[in-house]
N, CA and C of each residue as an Amber inpcrd file, in Angstrom:
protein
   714
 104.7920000 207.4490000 -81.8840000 104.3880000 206.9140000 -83.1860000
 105.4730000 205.9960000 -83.7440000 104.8460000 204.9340000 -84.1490000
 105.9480000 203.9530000 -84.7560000 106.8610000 204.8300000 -86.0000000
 108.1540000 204.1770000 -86.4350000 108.7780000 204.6230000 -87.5610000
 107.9500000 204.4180000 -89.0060000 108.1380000 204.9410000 -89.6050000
 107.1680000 204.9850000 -91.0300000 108.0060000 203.6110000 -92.0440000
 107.1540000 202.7770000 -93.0830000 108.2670000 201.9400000 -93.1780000
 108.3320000 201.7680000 -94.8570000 107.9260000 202.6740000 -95.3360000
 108.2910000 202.8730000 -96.7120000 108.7640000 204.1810000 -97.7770000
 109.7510000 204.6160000 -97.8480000 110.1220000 205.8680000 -98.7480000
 110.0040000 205.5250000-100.0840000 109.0380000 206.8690000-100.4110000
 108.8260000 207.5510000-102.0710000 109.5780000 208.6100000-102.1970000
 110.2770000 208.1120000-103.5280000 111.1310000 209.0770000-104.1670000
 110.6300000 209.6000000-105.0000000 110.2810000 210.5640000-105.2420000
 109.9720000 211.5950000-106.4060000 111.2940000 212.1270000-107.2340000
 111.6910000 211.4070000-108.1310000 112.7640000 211.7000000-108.7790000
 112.4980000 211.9960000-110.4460000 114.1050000 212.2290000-111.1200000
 113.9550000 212.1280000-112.2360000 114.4940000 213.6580000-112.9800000
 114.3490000 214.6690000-111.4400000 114.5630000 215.5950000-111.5220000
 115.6630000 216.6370000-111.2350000 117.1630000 215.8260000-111.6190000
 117.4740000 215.0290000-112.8460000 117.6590000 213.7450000-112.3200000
 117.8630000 212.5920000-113.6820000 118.1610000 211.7360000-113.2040000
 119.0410000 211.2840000-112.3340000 120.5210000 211.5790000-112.8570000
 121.6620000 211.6540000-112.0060000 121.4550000 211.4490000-110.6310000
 120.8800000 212.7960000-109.8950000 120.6620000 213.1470000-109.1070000
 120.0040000 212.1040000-107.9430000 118.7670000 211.5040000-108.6470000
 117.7640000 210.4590000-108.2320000 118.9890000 209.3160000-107.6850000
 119.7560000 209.3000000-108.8230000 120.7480000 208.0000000-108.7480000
 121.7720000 207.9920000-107.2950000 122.0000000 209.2740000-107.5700000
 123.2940000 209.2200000-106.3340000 122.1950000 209.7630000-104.7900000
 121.1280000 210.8280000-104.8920000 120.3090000 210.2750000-104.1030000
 119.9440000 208.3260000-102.9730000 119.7280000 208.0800000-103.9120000
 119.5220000 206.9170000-103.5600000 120.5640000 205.6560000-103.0050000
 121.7770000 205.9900000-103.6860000 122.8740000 205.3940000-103.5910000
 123.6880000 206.0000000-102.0720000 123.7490000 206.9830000-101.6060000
 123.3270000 207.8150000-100.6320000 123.0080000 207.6860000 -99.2460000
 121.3690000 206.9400000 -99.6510000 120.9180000 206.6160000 -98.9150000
 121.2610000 205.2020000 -98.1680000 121.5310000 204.2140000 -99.6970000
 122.0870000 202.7390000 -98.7490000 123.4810000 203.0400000 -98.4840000
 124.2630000 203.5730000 -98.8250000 125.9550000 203.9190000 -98.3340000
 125.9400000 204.6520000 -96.9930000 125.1230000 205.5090000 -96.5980000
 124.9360000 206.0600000 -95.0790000 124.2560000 205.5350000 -94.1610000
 123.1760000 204.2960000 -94.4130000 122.5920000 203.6840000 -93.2990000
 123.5070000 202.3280000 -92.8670000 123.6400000 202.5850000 -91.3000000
 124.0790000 201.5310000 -90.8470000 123.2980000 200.5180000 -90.7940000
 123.6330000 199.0030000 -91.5660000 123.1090000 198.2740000 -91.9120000
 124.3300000 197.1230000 -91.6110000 123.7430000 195.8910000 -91.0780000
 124.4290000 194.1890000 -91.1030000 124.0820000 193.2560000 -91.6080000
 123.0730000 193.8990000 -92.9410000 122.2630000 192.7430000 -93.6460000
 121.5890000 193.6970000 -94.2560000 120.8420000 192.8970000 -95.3960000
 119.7060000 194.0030000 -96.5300000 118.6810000 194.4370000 -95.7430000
 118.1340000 193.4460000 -94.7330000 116.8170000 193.8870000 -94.8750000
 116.6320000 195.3800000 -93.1860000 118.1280000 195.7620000 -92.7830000
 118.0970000 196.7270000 -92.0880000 118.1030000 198.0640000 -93.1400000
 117.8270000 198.1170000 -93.9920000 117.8650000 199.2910000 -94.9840000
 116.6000000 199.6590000 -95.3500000 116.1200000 200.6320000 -95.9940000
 114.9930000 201.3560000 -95.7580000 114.4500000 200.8340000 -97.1070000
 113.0110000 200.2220000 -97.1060000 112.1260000 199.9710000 -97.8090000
 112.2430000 201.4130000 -99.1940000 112.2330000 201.4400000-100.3000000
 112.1010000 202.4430000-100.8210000 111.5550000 202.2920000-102.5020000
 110.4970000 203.1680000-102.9900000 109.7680000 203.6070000-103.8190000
 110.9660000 204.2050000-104.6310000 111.3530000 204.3630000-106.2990000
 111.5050000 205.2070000-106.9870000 110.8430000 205.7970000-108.3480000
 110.2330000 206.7300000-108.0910000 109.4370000 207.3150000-109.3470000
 111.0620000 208.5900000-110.0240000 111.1190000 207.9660000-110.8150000
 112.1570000 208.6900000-111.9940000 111.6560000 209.2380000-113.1650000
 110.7570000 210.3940000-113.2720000 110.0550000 210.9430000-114.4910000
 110.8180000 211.6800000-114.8600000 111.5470000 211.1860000-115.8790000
 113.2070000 212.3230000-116.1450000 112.4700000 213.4110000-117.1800000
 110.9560000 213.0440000-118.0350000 110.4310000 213.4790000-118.8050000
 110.0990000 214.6830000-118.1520000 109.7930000 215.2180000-116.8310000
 108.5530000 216.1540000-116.1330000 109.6950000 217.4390000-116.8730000
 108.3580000 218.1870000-117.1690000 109.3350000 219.9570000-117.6620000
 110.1000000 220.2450000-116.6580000 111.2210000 221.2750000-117.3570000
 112.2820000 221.7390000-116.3310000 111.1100000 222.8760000-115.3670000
 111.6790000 222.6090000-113.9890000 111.1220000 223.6090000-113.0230000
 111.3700000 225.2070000-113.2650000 112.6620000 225.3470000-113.1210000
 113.5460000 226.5600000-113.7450000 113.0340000 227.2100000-114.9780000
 112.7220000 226.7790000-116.2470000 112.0910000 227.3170000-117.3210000
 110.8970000 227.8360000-116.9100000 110.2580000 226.7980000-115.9940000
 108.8520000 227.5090000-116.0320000 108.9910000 228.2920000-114.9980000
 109.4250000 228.1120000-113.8040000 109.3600000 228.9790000-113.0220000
 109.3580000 230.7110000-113.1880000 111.0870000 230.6590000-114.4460000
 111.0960000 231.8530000-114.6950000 110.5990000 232.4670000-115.6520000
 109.2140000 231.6030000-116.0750000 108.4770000 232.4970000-117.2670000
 108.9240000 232.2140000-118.4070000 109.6680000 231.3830000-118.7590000
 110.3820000 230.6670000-120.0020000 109.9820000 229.7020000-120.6250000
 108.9270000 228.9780000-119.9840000 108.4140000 227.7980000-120.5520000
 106.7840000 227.4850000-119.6570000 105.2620000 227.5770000-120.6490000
 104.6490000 227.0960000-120.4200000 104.4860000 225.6580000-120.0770000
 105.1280000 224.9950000-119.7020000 104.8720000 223.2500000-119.7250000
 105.3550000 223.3290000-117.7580000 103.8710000 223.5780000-117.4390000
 103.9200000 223.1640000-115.9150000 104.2570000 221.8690000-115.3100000
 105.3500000 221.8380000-114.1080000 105.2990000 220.5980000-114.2420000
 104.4580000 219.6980000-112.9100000 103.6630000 220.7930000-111.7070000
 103.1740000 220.6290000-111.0100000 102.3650000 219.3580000-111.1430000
 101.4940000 219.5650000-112.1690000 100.1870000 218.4280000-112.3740000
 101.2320000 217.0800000-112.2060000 102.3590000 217.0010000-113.1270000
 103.0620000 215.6830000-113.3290000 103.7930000 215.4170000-112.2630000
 104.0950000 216.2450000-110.9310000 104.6190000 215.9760000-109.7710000
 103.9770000 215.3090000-108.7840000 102.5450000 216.0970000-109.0820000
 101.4840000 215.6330000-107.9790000 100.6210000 214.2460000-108.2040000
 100.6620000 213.9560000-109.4860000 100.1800000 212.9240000-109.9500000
 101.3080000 211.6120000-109.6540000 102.6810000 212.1350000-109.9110000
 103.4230000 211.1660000-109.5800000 103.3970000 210.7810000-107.7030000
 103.7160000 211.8410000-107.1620000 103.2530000 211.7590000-105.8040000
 102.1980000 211.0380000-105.1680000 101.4430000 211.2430000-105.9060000
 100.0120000 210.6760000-105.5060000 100.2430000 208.6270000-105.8360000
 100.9510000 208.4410000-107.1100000 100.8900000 207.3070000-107.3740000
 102.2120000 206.2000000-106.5630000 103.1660000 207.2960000-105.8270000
 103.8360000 206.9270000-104.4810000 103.1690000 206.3280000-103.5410000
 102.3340000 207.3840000-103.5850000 101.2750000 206.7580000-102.0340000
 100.4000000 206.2220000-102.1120000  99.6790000 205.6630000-103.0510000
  99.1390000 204.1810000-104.0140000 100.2830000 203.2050000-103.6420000
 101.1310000 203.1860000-103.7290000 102.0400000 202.0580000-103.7070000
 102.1680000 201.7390000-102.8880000 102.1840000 202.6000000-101.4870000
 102.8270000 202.4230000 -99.9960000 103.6720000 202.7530000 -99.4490000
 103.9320000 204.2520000 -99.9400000 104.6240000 205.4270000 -99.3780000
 104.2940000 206.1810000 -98.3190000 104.5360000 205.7410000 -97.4930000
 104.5970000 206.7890000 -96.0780000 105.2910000 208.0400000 -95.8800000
 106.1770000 208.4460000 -96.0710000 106.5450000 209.1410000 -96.3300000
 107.3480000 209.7240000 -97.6480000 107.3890000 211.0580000 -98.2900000
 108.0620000 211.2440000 -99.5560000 108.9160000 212.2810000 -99.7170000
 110.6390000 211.8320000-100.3790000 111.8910000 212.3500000-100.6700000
 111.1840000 213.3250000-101.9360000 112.2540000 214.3980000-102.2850000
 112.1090000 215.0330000-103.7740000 113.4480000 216.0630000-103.6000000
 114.1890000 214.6200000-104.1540000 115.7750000 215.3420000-104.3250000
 116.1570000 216.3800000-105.4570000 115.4750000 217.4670000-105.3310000
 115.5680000 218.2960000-106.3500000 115.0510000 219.7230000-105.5820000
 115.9590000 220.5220000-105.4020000 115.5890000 222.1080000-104.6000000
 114.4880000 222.6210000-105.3930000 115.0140000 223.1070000-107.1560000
 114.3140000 224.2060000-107.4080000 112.6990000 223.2200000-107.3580000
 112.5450000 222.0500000-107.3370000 111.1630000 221.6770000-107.6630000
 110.4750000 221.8370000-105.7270000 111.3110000 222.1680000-104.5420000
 111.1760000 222.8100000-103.4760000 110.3130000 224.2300000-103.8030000
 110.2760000 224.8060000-105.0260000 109.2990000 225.6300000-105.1450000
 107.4770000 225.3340000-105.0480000 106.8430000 224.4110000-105.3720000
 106.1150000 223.7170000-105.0520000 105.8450000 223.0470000-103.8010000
 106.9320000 222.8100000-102.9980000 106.7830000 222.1360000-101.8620000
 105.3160000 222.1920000-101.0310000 105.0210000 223.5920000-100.8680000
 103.4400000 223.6870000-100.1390000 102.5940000 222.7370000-100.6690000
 102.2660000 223.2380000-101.9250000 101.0270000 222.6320000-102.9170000
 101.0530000 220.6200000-103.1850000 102.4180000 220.1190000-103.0200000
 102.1980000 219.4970000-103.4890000 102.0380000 218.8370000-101.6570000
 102.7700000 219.3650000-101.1850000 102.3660000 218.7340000 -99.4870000
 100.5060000 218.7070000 -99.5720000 100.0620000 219.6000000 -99.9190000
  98.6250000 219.8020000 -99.6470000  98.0240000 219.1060000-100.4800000
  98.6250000 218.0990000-101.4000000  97.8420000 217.2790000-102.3540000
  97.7810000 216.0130000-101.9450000  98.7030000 215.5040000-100.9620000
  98.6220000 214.2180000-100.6020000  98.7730000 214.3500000 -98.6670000
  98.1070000 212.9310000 -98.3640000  97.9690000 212.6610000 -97.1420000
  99.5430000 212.0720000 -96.1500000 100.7750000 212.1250000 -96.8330000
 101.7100000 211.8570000 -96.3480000 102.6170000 212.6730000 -96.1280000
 103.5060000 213.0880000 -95.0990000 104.6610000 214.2940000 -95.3520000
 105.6370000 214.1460000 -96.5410000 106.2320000 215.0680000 -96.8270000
 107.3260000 215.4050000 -97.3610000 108.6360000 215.8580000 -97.0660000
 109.5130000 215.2600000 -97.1130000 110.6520000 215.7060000 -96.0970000
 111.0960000 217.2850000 -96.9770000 111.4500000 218.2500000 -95.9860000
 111.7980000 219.5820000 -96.3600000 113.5550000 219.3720000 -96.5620000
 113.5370000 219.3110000 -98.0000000 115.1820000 219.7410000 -98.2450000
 115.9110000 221.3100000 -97.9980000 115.0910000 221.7700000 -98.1940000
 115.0700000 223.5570000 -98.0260000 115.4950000 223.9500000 -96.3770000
 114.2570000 223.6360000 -95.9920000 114.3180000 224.1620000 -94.6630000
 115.7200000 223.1140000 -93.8590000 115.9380000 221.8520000 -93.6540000
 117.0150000 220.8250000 -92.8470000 117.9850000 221.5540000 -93.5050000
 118.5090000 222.0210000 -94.4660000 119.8620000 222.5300000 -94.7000000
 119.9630000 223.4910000 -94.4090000 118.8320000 224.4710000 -94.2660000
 119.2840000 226.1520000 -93.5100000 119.2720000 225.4970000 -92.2500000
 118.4710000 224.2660000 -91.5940000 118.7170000 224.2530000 -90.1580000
 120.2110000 223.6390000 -89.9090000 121.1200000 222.9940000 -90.7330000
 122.4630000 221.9240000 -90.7150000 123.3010000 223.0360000 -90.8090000
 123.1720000 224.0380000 -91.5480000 123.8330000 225.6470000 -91.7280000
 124.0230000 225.6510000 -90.4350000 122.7770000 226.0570000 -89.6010000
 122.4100000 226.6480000 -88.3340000 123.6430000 225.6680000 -87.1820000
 123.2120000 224.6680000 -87.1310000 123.6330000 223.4040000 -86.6900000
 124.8590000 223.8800000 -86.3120000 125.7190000 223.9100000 -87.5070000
 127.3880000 224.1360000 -87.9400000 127.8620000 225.2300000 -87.1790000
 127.2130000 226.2040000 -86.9990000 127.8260000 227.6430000 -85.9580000
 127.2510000 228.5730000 -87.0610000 126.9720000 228.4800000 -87.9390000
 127.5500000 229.2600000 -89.7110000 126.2380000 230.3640000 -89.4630000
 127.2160000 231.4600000 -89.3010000 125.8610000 233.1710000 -89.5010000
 125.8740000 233.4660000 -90.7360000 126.5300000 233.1320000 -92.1450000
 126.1830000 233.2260000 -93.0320000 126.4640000 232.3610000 -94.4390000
 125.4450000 232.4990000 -94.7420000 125.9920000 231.0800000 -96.1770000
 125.7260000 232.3250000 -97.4360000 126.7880000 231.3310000 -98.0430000
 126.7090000 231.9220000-100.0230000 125.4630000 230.4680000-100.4860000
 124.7800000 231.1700000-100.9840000 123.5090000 230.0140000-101.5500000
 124.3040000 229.6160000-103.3030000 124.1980000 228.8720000-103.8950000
 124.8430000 228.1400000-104.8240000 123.6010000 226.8270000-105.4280000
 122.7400000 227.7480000-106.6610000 121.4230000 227.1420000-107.0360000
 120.9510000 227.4610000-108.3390000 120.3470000 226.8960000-108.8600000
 119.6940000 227.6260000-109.6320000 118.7660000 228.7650000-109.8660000
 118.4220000 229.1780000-110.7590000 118.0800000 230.9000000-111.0160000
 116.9150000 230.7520000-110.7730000 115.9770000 229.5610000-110.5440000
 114.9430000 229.1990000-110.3980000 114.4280000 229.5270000-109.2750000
 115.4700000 228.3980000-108.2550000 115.4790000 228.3410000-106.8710000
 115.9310000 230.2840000-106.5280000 116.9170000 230.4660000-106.9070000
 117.4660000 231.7940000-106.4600000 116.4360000 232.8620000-106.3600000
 115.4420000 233.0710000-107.6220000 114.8120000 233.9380000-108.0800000
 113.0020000 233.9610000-106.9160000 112.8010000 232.7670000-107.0340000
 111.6180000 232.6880000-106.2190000 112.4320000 232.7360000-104.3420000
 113.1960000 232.5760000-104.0430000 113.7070000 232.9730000-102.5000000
 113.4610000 231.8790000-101.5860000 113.4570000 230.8610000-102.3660000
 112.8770000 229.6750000-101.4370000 114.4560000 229.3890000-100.4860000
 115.1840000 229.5070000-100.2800000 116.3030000 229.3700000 -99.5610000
 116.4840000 230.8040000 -98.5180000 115.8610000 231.6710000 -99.4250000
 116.4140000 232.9450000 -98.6720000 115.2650000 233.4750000 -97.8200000
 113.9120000 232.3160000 -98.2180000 112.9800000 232.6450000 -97.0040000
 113.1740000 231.7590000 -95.7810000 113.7980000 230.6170000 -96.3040000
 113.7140000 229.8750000 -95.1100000 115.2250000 230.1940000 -94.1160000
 116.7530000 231.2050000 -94.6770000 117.4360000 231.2380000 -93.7800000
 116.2810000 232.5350000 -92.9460000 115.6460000 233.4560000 -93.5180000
 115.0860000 234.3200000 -93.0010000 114.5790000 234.1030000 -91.6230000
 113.6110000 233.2360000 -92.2110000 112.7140000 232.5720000 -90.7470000
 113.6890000 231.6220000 -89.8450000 114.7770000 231.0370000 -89.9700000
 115.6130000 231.1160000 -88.9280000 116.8920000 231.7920000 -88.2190000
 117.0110000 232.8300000 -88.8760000 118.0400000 234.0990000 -88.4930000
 118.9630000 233.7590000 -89.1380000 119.6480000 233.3400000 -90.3550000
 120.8640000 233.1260000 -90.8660000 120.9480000 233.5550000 -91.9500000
 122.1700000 234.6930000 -92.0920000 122.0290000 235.7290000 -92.8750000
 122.8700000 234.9030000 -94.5390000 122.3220000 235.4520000 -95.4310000
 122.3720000 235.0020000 -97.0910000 123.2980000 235.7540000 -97.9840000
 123.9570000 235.0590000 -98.7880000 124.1890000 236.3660000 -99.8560000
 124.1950000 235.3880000-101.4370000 123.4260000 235.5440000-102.0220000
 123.4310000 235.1440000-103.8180000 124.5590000 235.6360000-104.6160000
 125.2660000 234.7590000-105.5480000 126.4180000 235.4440000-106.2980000
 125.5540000 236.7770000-107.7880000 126.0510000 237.3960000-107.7310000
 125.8570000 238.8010000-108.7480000 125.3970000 237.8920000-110.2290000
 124.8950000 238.3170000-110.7040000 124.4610000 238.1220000-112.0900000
 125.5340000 237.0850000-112.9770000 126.7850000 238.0450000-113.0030000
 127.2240000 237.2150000-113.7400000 128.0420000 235.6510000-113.0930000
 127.9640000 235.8410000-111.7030000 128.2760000 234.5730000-111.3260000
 126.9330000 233.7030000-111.6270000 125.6540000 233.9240000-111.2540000
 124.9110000 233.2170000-111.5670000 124.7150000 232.8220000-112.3990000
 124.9560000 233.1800000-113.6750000 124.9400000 233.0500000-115.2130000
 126.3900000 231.8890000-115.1390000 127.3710000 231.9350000-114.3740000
 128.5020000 230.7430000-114.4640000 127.8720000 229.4030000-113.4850000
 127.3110000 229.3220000-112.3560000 126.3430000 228.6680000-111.6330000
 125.9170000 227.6050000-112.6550000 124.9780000 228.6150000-113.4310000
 124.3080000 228.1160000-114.5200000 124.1870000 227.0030000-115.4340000
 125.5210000 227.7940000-115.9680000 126.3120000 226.9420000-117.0430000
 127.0860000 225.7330000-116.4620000 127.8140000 225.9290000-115.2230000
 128.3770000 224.6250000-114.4970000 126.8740000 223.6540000-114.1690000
 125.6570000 223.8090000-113.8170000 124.7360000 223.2470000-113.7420000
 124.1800000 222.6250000-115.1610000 123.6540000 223.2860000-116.0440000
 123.4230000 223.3870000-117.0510000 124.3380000 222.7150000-118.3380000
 125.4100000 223.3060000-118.1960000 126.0480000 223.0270000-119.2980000
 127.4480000 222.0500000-119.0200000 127.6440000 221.4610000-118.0030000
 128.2290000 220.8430000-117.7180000 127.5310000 219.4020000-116.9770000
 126.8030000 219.3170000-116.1320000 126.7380000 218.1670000-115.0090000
 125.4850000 217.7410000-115.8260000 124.5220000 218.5860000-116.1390000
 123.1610000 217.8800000-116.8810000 123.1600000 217.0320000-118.0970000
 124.4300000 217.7810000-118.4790000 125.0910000 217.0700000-119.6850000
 126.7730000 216.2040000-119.9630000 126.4910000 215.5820000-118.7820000
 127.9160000 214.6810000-118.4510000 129.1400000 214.8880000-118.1790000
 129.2500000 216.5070000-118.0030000 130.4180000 216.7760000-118.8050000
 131.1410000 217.2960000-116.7250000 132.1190000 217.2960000-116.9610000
 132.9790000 217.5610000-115.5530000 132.7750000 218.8890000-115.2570000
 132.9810000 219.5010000-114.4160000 132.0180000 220.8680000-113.7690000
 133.4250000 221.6210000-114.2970000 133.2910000 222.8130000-114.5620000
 134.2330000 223.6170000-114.9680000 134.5900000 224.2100000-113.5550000
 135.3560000 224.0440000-112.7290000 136.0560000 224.4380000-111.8040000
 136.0560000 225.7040000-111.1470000 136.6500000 226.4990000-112.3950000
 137.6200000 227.5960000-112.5080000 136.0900000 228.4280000-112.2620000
 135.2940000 228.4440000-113.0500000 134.0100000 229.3460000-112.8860000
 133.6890000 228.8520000-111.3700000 133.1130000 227.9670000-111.2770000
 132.5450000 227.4220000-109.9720000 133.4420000 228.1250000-108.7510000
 134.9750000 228.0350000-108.8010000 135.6280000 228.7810000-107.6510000
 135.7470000 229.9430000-107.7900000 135.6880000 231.0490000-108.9600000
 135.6130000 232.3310000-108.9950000 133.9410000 233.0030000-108.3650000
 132.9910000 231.8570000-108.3490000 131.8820000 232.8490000-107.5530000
 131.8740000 232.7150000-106.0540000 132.3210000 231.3220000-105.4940000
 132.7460000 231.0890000-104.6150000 133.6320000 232.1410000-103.8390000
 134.9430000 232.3210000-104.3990000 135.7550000 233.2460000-104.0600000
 134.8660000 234.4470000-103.8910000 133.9980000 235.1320000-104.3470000
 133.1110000 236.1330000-104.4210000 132.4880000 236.0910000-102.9380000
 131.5490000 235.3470000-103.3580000 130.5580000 235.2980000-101.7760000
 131.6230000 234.9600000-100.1740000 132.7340000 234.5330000-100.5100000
 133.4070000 234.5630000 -99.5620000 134.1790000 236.0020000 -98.6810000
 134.2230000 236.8350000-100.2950000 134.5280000 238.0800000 -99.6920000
 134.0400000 238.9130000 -99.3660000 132.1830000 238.5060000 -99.3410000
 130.8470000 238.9960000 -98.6650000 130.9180000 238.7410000 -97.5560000
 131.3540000 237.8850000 -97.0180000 131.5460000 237.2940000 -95.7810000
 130.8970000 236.0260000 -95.6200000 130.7750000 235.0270000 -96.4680000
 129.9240000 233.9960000 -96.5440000 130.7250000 233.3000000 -95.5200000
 130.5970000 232.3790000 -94.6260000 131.3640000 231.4180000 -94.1930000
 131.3570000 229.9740000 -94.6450000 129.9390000 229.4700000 -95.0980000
 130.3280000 228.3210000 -95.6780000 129.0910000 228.7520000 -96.9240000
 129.3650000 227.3680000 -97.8040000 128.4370000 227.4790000 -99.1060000
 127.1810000 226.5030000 -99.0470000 126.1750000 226.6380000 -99.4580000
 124.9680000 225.8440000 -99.7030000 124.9130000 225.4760000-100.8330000
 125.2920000 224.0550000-100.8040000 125.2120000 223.6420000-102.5420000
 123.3130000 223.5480000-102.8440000 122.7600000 224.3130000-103.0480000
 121.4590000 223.7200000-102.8330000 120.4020000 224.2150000-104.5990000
 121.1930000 222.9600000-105.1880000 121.2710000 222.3670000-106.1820000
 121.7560000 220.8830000-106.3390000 121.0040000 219.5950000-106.8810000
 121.2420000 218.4700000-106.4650000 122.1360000 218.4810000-107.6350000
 122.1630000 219.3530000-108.8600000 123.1220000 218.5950000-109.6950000
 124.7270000 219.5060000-109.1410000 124.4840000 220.1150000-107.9780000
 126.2780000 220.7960000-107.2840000 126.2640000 219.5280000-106.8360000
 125.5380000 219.1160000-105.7370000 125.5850000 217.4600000-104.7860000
 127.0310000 216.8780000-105.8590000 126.6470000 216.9820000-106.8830000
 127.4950000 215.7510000-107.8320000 129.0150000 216.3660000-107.7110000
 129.0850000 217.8930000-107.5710000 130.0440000 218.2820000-107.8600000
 130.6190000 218.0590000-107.0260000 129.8550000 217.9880000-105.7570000
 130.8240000 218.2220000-104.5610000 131.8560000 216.3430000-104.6200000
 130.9040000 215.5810000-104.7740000 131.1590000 214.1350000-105.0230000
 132.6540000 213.9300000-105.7080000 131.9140000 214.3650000-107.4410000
 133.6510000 214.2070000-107.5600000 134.4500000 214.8950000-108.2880000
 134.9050000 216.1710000-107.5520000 135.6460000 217.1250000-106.8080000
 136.2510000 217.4440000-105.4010000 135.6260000 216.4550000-104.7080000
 135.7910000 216.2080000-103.3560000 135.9160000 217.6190000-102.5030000
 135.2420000 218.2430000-102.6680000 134.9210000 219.2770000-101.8580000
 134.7830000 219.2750000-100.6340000 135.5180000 220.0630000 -99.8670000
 135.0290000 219.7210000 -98.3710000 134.3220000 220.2840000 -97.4880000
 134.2490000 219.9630000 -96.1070000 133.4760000 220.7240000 -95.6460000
 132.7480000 221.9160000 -95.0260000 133.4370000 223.3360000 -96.0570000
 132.8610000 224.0940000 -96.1020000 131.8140000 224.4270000 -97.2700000
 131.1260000 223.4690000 -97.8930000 130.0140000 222.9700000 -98.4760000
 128.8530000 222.1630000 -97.9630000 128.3300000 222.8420000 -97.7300000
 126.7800000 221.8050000 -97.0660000 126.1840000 221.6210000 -97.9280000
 125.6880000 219.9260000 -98.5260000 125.3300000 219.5160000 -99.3240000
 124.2670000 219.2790000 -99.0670000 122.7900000 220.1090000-100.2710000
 121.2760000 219.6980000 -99.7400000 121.0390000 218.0770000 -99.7050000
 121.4860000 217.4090000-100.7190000 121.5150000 216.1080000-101.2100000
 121.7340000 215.2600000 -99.5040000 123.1730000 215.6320000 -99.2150000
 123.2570000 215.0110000 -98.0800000 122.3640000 214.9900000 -96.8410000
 122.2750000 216.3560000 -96.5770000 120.8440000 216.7190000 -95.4950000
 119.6860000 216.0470000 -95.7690000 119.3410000 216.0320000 -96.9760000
 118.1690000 214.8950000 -97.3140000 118.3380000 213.2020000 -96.7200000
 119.1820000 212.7380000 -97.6280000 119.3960000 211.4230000 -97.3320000
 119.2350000 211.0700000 -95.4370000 120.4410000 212.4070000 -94.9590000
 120.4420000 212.0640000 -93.1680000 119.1940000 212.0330000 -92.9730000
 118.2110000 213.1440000 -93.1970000 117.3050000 213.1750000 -92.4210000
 116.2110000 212.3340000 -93.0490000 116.1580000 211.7140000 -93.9110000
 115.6560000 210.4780000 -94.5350000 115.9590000 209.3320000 -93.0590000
 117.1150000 209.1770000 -93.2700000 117.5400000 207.9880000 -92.4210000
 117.1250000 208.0030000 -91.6690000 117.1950000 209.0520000 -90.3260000
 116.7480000 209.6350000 -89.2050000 114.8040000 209.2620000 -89.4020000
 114.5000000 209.6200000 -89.8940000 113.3930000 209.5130000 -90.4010000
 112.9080000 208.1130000 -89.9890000 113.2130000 207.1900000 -90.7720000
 112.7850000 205.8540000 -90.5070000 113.5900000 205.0460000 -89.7820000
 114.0640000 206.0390000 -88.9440000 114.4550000 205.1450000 -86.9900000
 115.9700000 204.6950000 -87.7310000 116.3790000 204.8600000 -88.6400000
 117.8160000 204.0940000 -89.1290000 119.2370000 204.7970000 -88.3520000
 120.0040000 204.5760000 -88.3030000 121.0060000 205.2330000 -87.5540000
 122.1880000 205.4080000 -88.8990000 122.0050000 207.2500000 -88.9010000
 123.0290000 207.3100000 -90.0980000 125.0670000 207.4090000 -90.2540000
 125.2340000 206.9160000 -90.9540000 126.8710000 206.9440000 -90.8840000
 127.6710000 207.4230000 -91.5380000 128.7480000 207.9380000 -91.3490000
 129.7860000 208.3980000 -92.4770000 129.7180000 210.1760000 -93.1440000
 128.3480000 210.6300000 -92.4420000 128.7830000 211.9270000 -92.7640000
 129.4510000 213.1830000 -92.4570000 130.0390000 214.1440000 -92.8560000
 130.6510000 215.0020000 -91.8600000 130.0970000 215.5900000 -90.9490000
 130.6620000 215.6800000 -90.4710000 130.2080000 216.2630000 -88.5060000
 130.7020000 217.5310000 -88.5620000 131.4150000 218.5190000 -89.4440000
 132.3050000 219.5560000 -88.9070000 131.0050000 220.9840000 -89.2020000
């Protein structure tokens, strides 16, 4: 089958995210001119309800209808295939695959497989309470044998707030929390971490984190690239 020759982004969710997403994507494809770079769609509905609220019963304002509708108006445009740089909205992933006639690249599943990839028998997951709570990470290390561990309550509640109350809202990731849950799941025996949260992606960026962080953000973009026959560059190999 030929390469597919247009990417839809389903973004917005957060914006940020969409941004360095995308930015991402042209900084890792090897390219000697514009037009070797990947054709690409961006839908940025920064408006759609938080996933997380509703997910956990906190907020009636579904945001499915406004995902699938945006999706749908991707592939009106001439989207062949469609990105959605955002994990916890990976809760949906089935439904909204089953609403349209084009794939969806799995951010969920390519990073438990890049885990896999790495040697790594166990990851500390590092997400929102959203993502955490429905198991969408912890079904998919399941179904490929790679064992999990979630930080305790009150790390998640610091998760949170470094997500939440720091990166959503401009502000520089508070560190000190972020490495005290870390330090935690490490003495579970985590071997490396799953940032799998696009607004950690940022943290890892600039904090320069290395690579005992597997970034969902990044796994996306590669296998984006990969995707439309592009040959990707510059990411870690370790």
């Amino acid at each position: 089958m030929p390469a597919p020759r247009v990417l839809g982004i389903l973004g917005g969710l957060g914006p940020m995210a969409t941004v360095y997403f995308y930015e991402m994507l042209t900084r890792h494809t090897k390219a000697s001119c514009d037009q070797d770079h990947i054709d690409v769609i961006i839908n940025s509905r920064a408006s759609t309800p938080d996933r997380t609220r509703f997910i956990l019963g906190q907020s009636d304002e579904n945001p499915f209808d406004i995902m699938a509708g945006d999706a749908a108006r991707l592939v009106t445009f001439g989207a062949d295939v469609l990105a959605i740089p955002c994990n916890t909205a990976h809760y949906f992933y089935d439904r909204l695959n089953e609403s349209i006639h084009v794939p969806i690249l799995n951010m969920v599943e390519q990073t438990v497989l890049e885990a896999k990839r790495r040697g790594c028998r166990k990851v500390g997951l590092l997400a929102t309470t959203g993502t955490i709570c429905t198991h969408t990470y912890a079904r998919a290390c399941e179904k490929h044998g790679l064992a999990w561990a979630a930080p305790d309550e009150a790390g998640q509640a610091d998760i949170m707030d470094v997500i939440y109350g720091d990166i959503k809202q401009g502000r520089r990731a508070d560190m000190a929390k972020f490495g005290s849950v870390v330090r935690r799941l490490q003495a579970e025996g985590c071997e490396r971490m799953i940032l799998g949260c696009t607004e950690l992606s940022l943290v890892k960026k600039e904090e320069h984190l290395n690579a005992m962080y597997i970034d969902s953000m990044e796994v996306l973009a590669k296998n984006a690239i990969e995707t439309f026959g592009r040959t990707p560059i510059g990411f870690e190999e370790e």
